[in-house]
C-alpha positions, 0 to 999 in steps of 0.5 A, a space after each residue: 130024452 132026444 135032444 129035440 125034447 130038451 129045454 133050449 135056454 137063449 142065446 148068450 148075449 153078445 157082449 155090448 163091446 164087440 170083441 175087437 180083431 187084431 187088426 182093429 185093436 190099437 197096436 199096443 193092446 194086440 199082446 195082451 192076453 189077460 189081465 195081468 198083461 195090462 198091469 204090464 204095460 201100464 208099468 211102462 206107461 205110467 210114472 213110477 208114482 202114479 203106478 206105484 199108486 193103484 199098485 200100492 199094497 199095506 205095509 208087507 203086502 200080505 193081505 194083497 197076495 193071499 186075496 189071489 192065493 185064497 183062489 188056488 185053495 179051489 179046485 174045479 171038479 168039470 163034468 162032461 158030455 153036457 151040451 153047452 152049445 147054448 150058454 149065457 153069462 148074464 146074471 141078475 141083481 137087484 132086478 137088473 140084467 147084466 151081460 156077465 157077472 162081474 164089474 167095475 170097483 171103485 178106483 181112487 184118483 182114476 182121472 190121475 192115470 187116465 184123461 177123464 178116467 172115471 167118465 172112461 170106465 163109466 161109458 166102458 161099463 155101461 156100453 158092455 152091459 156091467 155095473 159100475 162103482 165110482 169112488 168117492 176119492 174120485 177128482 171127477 164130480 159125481 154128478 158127471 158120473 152119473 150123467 154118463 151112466 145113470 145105472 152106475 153106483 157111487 161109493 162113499 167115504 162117509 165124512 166125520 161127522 153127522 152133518 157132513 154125512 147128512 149133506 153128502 147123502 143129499 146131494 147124491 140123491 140128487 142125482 141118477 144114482 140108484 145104489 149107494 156103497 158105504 166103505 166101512 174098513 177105512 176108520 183111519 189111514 192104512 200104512 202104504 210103504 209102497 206107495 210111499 217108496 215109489 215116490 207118491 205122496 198125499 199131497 202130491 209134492 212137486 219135485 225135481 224126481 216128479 218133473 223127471 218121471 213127466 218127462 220119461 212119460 210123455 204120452 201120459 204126461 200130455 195125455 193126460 196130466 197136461 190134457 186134464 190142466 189145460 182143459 179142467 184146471 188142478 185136480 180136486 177130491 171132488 166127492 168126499 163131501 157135499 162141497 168140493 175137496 181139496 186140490 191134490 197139491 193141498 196139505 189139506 188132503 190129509 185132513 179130508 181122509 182122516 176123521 173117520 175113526 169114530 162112526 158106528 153102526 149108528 151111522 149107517 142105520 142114520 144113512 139107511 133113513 136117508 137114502 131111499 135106494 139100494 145100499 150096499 155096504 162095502 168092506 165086511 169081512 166076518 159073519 156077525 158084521 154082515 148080520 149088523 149090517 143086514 139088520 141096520 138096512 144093507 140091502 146086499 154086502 162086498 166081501 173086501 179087505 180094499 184089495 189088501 190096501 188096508 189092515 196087512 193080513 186080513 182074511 182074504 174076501 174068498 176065504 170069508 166069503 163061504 161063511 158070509 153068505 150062509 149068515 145073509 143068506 136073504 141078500 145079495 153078497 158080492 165080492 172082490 179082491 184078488 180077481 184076474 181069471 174067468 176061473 177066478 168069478 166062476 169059483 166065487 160064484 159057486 161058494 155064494 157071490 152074486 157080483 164079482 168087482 175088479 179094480 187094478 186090472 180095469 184101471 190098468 186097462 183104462 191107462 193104457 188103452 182108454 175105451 179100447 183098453 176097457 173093452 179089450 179087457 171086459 172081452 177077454 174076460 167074458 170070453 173066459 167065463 164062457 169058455 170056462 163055463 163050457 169045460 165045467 159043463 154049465 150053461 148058466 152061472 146060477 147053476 154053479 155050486 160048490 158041493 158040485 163043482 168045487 173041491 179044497 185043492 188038496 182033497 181026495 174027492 170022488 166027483 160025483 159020487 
């Protein structure tokens, strides 16, 4: 066959955030080079207790690490001589088209980090072409949210009891919402030492050590803390129930993150005869429970352990992924934890994902650089995958697949025999 007689596939999509020059990056972002730089940055940009916040992990932190360890267990097994001159990171899920295979997670308190920072990451997902999914522990409305991005997720802490959950379910249908994510590994509190030795706490407990990191932060401090008092008032949990929570500085917090320790599958057959959209059920982690909640009427599963924010030495999602997706294999099944590589979505994909979230990475991101930071790190991504892509030798991300393109890192394989 010469190369004129081959099937050409369509040109990749530009990505809907242009890749931005050094010269049109705000200066502050032109060293960043990946993800994990944002995380760098926002260390310095940020008050050591809203860092140690989205930074927190689960008592030890075991959890956390082997979601980015699970990854190296992997090796890519590349082929060469393929033409890969015309390849395309868009994938397909749920009938809709995005640019590239991963999106945003949800990311609690984002509009404490960032000004308005859930509208932010919302406009930034929508503009690049990539699924987004709002917290319900968000202090920015939903119905704002959806506004700006009607294509967004929402994602809910069901409240503790029937009626609450009932009246919650309503008042997102009312909404542009379309897909609705249950989170399902939070039955009570985790044990976040980190968080708590960095100085935050639920309620936030004005002190003399918190007005001191105001003002060693100045930027974020007028950018944002100041800038959101000023123009919105004190931040409230907006979206735990169908009324508004509690102000961050109420002790009630507590009480609106605590009653969940009695749901059951009960529950989410109830949800499923209420909400007439997609619903996705978000923290499985094992075979039998994605079955349970396929059969209770998920229409796809995130593999997760809260990005290790929750039980300390949970399998990691990519470990438990494989065995998930061969257990549904009629839905989609997603996942996120410990993502920060293009080589990181690509080996997920091939062991089944359909969709890969990020969560820290983008909200670091956000922090530091607003829109620019969002777009700069969706850019660097994309760019990854494609790139990454062409040294596999695929030109379309459905072709990947494990038995062809992946090896256990410590195998002796004959690629290709």
């Amino acid at each position: 066959m010469t190369s004129a007689d081959r099937p050409s596939l369509p040109e990749a999509p530009r990505a809907a955030v242009p890749a931005a020059t050094q010269r049109t990056l705000p200066r502050r972002l032109r060293r960043v080079l990946n993800l994990d730089d944002f995380e760098t940055l926002a260390r310095r940009h940020l008050p050591r207790p809203v860092f140690g916040y989205m930074a927190g992990v689960a008592e030890s932190g075991c959890a956390f690490h082997d979601n980015r360890a699970a990854f190296g267990d992997y090796a890519f097994l590349p082929q060469v001589m393929v033409d890969v001159s015309r390849r395309s990171t868009a994938t397909r899920l749920f009938g809709q088209e995005y640019a590239a295979p991963f999106g945003f997670a949800p990311l609690g308190l984002t509009a404490l980090s960032t000004y308005r920072g859930d509208i932010v990451m919302a406009q930034a997902a929508a503009r690049a072409g990539l699924p987004m999914v709002m917290s319900g522990s968000s202090l920015i409305r939903l119905e704002e949210v959806a506004a700006v991005h009607p294509g967004a997720w929402f994602q809910a802490y069901l409240p503790g009891d029937r009626a609450g959950i009932v009246a919650l379910i309503e008042r997102v249908a009312r909404t542009a919402f379309e897909t609705l994510v249950v989170t399902v590994d939070t039955p009570v509190p985790p044990n976040t030492e980190t968080t708590v030795r960095s100085g935050f706490s639920a309620p936030l407990r004005p002190s003399a050590g918190l007005l001191w990191q105001g003002l060693t932060h100045p930027r974020w401090t007028c950018g944002a803390f100041l800038r959101t008092l000023l123009r919105h008032g004190m931040p409230h949990f907006e979206n735990n129930y169908a009324t508004r929570g509690a102000p961050i500085l109420s002790p009630s917090v507590l009480r609106d993150f605590s009653e969940r320790g009695h749901l059951h599958w009960d529950d989410l057959r109830n949800i499923r005869r209420l909400w007439r959209g997609r619903l996705v059920v978000k923290g499985i982690l094992r075979a039998d429970d994605a079955r349970t909640a396929r059969d209770a009427g998920a229409d796809g599963i995130i593999v997760s352990n809260h990005g290790g924010r929750q039980l300390d030495g949970a399998i990691a999602p990519l470990r438990a992924l494989p065995a998930i997706v061969q257990a549904c294999p009629d839905i989609p099944v997603m996942l996120d934890g410990g993502v920060r590589r293009g080589t990181d979505i690509l080996k997920a994909l091939a062991l089944g994902a359909r969709m890969v979230f990020i969560g820290r990475p983008f909200g670091y991101a956000a922090a530091v650089g607003g829109m620019a930071g969002l777009g700069h790190a969706v850019n660097l991504l994309t760019r990854e995958i494609s790139r990454d892509m062409a040294m596999l030798g695929v030109t379309d991300v459905t072709q990947l697949d494990a038995a062809r393109h992946l090896a256990p890192r410590h195998a002796s394989v004959a690629p290709g025999g």
